[in-house]
C-alpha positions in Angstrom: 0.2 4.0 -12.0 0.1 2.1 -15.8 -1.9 -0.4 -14.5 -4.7 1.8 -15.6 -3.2 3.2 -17.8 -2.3 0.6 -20.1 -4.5 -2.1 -19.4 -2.0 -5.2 -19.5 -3.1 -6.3 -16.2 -5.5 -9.3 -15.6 -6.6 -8.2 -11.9 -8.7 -11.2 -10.8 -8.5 -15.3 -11.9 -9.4 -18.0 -9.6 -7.9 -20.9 -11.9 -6.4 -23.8 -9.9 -2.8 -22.4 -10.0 -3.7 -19.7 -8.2 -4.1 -21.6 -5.2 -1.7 -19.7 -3.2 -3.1 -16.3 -4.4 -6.5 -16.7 -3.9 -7.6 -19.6 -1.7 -11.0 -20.4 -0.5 -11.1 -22.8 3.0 -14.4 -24.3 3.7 -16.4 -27.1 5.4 -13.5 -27.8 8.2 -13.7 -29.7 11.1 -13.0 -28.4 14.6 -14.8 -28.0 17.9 -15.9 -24.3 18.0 -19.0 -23.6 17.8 -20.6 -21.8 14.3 -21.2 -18.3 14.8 -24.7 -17.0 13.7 -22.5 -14.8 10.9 -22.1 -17.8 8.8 -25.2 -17.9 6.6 -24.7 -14.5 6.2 -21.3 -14.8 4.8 -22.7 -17.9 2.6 -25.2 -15.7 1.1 -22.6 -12.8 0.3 -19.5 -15.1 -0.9 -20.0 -13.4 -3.9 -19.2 -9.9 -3.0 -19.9 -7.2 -5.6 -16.8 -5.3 -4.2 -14.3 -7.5 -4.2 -13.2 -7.4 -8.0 -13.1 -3.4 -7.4 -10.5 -4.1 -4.0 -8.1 -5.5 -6.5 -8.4 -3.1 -8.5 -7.6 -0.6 -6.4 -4.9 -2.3 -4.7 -2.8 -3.0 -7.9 -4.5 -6.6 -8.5 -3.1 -10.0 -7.1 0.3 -10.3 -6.6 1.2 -13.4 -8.5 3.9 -15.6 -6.7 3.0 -18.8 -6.2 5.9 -19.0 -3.0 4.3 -15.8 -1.5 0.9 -17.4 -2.1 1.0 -20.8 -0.6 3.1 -19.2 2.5 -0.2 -17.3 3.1 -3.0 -19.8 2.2 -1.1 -22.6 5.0 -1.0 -20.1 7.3 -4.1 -18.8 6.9 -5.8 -22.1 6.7 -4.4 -23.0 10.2 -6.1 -19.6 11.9 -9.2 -20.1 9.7 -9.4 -23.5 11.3 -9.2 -22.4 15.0 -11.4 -19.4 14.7 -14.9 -19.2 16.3 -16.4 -20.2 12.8 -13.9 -22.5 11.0 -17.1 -24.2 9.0 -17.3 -20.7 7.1 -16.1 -20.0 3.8 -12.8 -18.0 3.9 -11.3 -16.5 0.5 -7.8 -15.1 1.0 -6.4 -12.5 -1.6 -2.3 -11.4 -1.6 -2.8 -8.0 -2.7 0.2 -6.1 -5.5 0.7 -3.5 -3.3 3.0 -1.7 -1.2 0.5 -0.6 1.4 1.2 -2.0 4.8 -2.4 -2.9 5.1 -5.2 -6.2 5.6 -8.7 -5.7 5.9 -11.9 -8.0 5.3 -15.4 -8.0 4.7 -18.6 -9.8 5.0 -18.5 -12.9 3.1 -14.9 -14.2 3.8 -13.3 -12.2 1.8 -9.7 -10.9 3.8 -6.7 -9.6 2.3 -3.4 -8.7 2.9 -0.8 -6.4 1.1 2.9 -7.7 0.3 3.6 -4.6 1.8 2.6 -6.3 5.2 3.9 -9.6 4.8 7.2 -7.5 4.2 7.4 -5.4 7.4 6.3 -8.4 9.7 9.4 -10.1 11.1 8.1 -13.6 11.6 5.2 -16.0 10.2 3.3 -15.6 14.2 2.8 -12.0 13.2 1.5 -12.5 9.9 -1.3 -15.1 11.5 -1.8 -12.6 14.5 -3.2 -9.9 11.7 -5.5 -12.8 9.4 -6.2 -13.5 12.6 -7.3 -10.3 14.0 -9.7 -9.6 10.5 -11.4 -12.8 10.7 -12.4 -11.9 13.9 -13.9 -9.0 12.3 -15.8 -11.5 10.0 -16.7 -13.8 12.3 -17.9 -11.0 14.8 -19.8 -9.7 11.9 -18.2 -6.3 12.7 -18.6 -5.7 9.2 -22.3 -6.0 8.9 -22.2 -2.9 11.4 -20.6 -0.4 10.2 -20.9 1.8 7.1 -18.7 0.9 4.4 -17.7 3.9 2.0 -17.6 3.6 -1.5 -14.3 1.8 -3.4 -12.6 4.6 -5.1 -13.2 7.1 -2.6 -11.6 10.9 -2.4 -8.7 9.7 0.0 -6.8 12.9 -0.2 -10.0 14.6 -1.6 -9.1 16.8 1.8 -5.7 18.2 0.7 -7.0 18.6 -3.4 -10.1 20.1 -2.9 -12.8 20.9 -5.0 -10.3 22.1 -7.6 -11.9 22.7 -10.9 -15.9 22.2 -11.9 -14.9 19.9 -15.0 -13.7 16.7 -16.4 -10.7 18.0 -14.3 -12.1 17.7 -11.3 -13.3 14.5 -11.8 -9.8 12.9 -12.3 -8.2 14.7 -9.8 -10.1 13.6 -7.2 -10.0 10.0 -8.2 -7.4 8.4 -6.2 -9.0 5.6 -4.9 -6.8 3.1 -3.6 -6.8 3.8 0.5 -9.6 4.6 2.5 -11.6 1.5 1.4 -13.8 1.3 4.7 -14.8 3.4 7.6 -13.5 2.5 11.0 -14.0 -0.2 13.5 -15.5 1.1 16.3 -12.8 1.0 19.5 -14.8 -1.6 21.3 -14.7 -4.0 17.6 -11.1 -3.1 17.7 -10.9 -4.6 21.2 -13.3 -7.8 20.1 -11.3 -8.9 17.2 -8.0 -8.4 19.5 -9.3 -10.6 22.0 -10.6 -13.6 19.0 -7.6 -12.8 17.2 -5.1 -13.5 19.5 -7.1 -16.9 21.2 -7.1 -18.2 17.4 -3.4 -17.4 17.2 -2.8 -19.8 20.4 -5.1 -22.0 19.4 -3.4 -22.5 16.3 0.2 -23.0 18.1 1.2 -19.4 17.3 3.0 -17.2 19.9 0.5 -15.2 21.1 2.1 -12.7 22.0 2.8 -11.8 18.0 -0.1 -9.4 18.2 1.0 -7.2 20.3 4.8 -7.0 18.5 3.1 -6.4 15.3 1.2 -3.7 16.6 4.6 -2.3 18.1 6.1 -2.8 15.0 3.3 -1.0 13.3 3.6 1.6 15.9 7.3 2.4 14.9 7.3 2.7 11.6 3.6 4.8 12.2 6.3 7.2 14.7 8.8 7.0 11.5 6.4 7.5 8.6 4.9 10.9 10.2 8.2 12.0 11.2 9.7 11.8 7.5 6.2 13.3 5.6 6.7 16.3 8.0 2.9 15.7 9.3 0.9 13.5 10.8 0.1 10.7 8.1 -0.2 7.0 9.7 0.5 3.0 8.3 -2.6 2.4 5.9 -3.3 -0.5 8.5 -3.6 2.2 11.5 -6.1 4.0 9.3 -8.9 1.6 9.0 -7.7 -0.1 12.6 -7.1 3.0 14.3 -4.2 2.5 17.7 -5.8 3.5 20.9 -2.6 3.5 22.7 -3.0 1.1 25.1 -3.7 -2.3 22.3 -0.4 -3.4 22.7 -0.4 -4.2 26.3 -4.4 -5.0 26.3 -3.2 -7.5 23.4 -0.2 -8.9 25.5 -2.5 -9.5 28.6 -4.8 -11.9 27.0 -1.8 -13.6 26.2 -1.2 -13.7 29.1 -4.1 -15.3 30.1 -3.3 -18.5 27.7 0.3 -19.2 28.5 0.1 -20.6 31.8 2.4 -23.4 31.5 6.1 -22.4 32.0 7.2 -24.6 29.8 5.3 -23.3 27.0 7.8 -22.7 24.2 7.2 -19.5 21.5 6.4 -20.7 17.8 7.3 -17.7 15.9 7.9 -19.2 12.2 10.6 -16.9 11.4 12.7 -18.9 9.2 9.4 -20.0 7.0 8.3 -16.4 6.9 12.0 -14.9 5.6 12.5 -18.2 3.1 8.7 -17.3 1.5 9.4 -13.7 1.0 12.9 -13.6 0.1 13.2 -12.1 -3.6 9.6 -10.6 -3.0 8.7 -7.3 -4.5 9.2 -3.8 -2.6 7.7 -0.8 -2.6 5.9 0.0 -6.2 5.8 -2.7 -9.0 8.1 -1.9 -12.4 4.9 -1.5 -14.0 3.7 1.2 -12.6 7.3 2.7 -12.0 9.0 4.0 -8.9 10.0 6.5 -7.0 13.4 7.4 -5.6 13.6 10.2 -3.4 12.2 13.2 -5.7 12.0 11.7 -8.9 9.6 9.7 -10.5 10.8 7.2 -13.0 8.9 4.6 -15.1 11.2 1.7 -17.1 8.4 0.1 -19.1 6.6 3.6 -19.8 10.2 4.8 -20.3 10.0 8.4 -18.8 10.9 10.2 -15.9 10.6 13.7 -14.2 11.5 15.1 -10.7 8.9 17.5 -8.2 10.5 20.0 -5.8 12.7 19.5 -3.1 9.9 20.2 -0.8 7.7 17.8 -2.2 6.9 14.1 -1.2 5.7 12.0 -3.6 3.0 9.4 -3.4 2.4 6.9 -5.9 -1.0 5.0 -7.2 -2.4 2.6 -9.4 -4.3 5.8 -11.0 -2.0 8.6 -11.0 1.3 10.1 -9.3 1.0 12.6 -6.5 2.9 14.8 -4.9 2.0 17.1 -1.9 4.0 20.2 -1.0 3.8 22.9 1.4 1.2 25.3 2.5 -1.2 22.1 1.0 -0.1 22.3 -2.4 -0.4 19.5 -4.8 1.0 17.9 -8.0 -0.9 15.3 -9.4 0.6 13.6 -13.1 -1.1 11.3 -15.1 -2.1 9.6 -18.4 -4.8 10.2 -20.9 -5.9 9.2 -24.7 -5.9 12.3 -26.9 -5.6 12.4 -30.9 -5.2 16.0 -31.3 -2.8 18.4 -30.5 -2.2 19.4 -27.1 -3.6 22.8 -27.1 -6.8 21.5 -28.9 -6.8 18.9 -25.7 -6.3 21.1 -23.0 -8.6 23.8 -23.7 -11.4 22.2 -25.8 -11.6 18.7 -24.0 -9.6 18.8 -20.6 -10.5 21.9 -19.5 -13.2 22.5 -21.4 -16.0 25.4 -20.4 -13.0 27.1 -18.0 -11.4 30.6 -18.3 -7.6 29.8 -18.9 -5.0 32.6 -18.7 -1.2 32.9 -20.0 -1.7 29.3 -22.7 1.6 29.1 -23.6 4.4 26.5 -25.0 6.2 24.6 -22.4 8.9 21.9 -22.4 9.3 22.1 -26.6 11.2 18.9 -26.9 7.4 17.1 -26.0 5.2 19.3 -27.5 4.0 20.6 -24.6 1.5 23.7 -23.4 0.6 24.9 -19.9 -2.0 27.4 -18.5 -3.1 28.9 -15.6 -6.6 28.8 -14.1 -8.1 30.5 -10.8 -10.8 29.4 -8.8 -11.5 31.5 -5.9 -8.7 30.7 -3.2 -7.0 28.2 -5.8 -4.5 28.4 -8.4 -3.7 25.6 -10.8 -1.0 25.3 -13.6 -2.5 23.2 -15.8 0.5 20.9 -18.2 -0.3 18.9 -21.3 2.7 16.8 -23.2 2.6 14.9 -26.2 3.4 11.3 -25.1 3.3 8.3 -28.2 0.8 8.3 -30.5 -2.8 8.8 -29.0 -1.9 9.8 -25.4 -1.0 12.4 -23.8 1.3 12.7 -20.0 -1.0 15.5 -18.1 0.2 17.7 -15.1 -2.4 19.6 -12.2 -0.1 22.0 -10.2 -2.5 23.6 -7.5 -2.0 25.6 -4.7 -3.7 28.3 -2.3 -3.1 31.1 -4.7 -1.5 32.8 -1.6 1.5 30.4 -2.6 1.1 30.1 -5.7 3.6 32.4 -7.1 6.2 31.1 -4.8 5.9 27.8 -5.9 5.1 28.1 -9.4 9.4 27.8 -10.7 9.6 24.5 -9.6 6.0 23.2 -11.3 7.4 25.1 -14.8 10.7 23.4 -13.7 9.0 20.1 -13.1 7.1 20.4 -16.3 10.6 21.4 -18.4 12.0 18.8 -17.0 10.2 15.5 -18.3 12.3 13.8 -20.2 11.5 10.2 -22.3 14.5 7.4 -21.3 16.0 5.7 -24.0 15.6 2.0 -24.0 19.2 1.6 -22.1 18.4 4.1 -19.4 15.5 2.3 -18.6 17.1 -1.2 -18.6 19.4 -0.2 -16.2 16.4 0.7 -13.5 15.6 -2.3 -11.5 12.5 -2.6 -8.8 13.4 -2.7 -5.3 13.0 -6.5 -3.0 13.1 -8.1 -0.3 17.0 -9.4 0.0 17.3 -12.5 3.4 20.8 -12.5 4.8 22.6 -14.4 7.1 25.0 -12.6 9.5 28.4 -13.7 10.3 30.6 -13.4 13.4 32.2 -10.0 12.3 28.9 -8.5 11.1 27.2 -5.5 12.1 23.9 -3.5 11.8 26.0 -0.7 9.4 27.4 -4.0 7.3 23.7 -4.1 6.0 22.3 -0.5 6.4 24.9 0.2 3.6 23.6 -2.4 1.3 20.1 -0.8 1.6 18.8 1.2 -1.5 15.4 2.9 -2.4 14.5 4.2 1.4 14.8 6.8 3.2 16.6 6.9 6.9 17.8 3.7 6.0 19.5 2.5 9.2 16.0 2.8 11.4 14.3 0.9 8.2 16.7 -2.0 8.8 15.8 -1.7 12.7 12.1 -2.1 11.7 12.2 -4.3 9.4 14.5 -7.1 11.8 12.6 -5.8 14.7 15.9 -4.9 16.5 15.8 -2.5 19.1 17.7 1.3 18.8 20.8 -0.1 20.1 20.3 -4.0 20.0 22.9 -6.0 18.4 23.1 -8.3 15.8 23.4 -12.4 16.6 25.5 -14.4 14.6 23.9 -17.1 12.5 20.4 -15.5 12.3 18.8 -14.0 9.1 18.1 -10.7 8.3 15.6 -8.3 5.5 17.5 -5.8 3.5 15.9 -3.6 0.7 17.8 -3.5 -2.5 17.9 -3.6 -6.0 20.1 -6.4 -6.4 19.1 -8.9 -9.3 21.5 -11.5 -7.1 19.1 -13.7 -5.5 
């Protein structure tokens, strides 16, 4: 979340050693014919969203390895698309999001949170693959695109309060960047993506097993929230249930020579993520189980058991039960924190109960009601000039039920010294190579930072429920290991 907050991030650059980051593929030879999209995308290489996607999806993720991995392979499925003459621009997104998208103009972009889950570098291709199908189908010419910084969980906060208040709660902004493809797109960019896949010597069958993959942890993800929530990359590319084998069959289709031997590119994929960030970046701190910690902020504070927290480049949220929500966050404030919360924050509303809360920050709380809505309302003195701000809200059915653990979340913010904070490290992407004695509990117990960790380590390695481990290949692990 301190990307926002404190402004040290540079979010876009295209300087020459950013090659790998950002890279832009144009005028190449090949045999396809030009699709009627290109002059469009010419004309809109420029796109007025595309400084506001990397915003909103934590900025570039600057490793030059991770880069260049992506820009090869990339250039090889730009190359045997149906318009390799276009201009392509390919961004590696900071963010833990399992999600790629792309839009008129070239512009396509994938999340390290994706390169992570895939298990080989045939995957990987299958999904640029699949969105530059969209952009050479000009899929996204048809379709209405929504606004960047849209209300993604506007449905679970609400219409909360009729002030500045409202106005940053709903501001989430980071998911939820397009509306969907339309089933028969879906289907189109399948069918390109996976002939650009063969064409460019990939298996082709890597789109359907990334879309099993994606299926999995989709089964996993939902199972673990308690509801029904999906892989970002399902959101905007939503699984009809039948893709997998639709996507296998035209793979079918291609391999008719028996001899034909499967390039995965799973040793290049493992060596160029290896060390790679997981889950959320130190600088906008990280979440382990219930608490919330941040090591260059240097604070921490833990939500209620029954609580899963979700974390943003704007804000921390945390969505409970019967749909209620915490949201935390930072703000500039030279006064005290009363004069804050009543006279700027929550200016023009009828508070009730303003009282002191959590002394050792100099912090004050109140309570306002809005028709079927209660919020607790939490303002803390952070360092000179800003302020840590809490929105507790929940039907006021619930409200009282709930409201001990947002007073105890509140009391318990804490600032870390500067040792506790040196001593919190970020989660990555750890490659091992498994010996003769090895087995899948050998590295579930190395795992740190997830939950349900040995079917993580199944989905990660692609490995079946009860599918063994082969001695002498290389395997992901999650930790926070500095040993690289």
């Amino acid at each position: 979340m301190s990307k926002i907050m404190n402004n040290r991030r540079i979010f876009v650059t295209f300087l020459p050693r950013l090659l790998g980051l950002i890279i832009s593929i144009s005028s190449l030879t090949a045999c396809a014919p030009v699709n009627q999209a290109s002059a469009q995308k010419q004309n809109s290489i420029n796109h007025p969203d595309h400084k506001k996607i990397i915003r909103a999806f934590g900025g570039v993720y600057e490793d030059f390895k991770v880069g260049s991995y992506v820009a090869g392979l990339s250039l090889k499925i730009a190359k045997s698309s149906d318009d390799p003459e276009s201009t392509y621009r390919v961004t590696v997104l900071d963010s833990p999001q399992v999600n790629a998208f792309a839009m008129p103009g070239g512009y396509t972009y994938v999340t390290r949170g994706l390169l992570a889950l895939a298990n080989n570098e045939a995957e990987v291709a299958a999904v640029m693959g699949h969105e530059i199908a969209h952009v050479t189908a000009a899929h996204g010419n048809e379709r209405q695109r929504t606004s960047i910084g849209a209300a993604v969980l506007a449905t679970v906060l609400g219409n909360v309060l009729n002030s500045r208040v409202a106005n940053q709660i709903i501001d989430i902004g980071a998911t939820g960047l397009m509306a969907s493809y339309s089933r028969k797109q879906e289907y189109e960019a399948d069918r390109l993506g996976v002939q650009s896949l063969y064409r460019a010597g990939y298996d082709p069958y890597a789109g359907g097993d990334f879309l099993a993959a994606m299926g999995r942890l989709s089964e996993r993800e939902a199972r673990l929230s308690g509801g029904n929530r999906v892989p970002d990359w399902f959101a905007t590319h939503p699984d009809t249930g039948d893709r997998v084998s639709k996507a296998h069959k035209i793979a079918d289709g291609l391999v008719t020579n028996s001899n034909w031997r499967r390039n995965h590119g799973r040793a290049a994929h493992l060596a160029a993520i290896d060390g790679m960030l997981y889950g959320d970046a130190p600088d906008e701190g990280f979440i382990r189980g219930q608490d919330f910690l941040h090591p260059v902020l240097r604070f921490r504070f833990s939500v209620p058991d029954n609580f899963k927290l979700i974390n943003s480049s704007q804000a921390v949220y945390a969505k409970g039960p019967e749909g209620a929500v915490i949201k935390f966050d930072v703000a500039d404030a030279d006064q005290s924190t009363q004069s804050y919360l009543t006279d700027i924050w929550a200016e023009g509303l009828r508070l009730k109960n303003i009282s002191e809360i959590n002394s050792n920050l100099d912090g004050v709380t109140a309570i306002h009601e809005q028709s079927d809505k209660t919020s607790r309302l939490v303002v803390l003195r952070a360092e000179q000039g800003k302020v840590y701000r809490f929105v507790m809200q929940s039907p006021s059915s619930a409200f009282e039920g709930l409201d001990d653990g947002f007073v105890t979340t509140a009391d318990g913010f804490k600032k870390l010294t500067i040792a506790e904070a040196g001593k919190l490290r970020p989660l990555k992407i750890k490659v091992l190579t498994v010996r003769e004695d090895d087995r899948v509990q050998d590295f579930v117990k190395q795992m740190k930072g997830v939950e349900a960790p040995a079917e993580m380590f199944r989905i990660l390695n692609g490995l079946g429920a009860a599918e063994a481990l082969v001695a002498g290949t290389k395997v992901k692990i999650i930790t926070d290991s500095q040993v690289f």
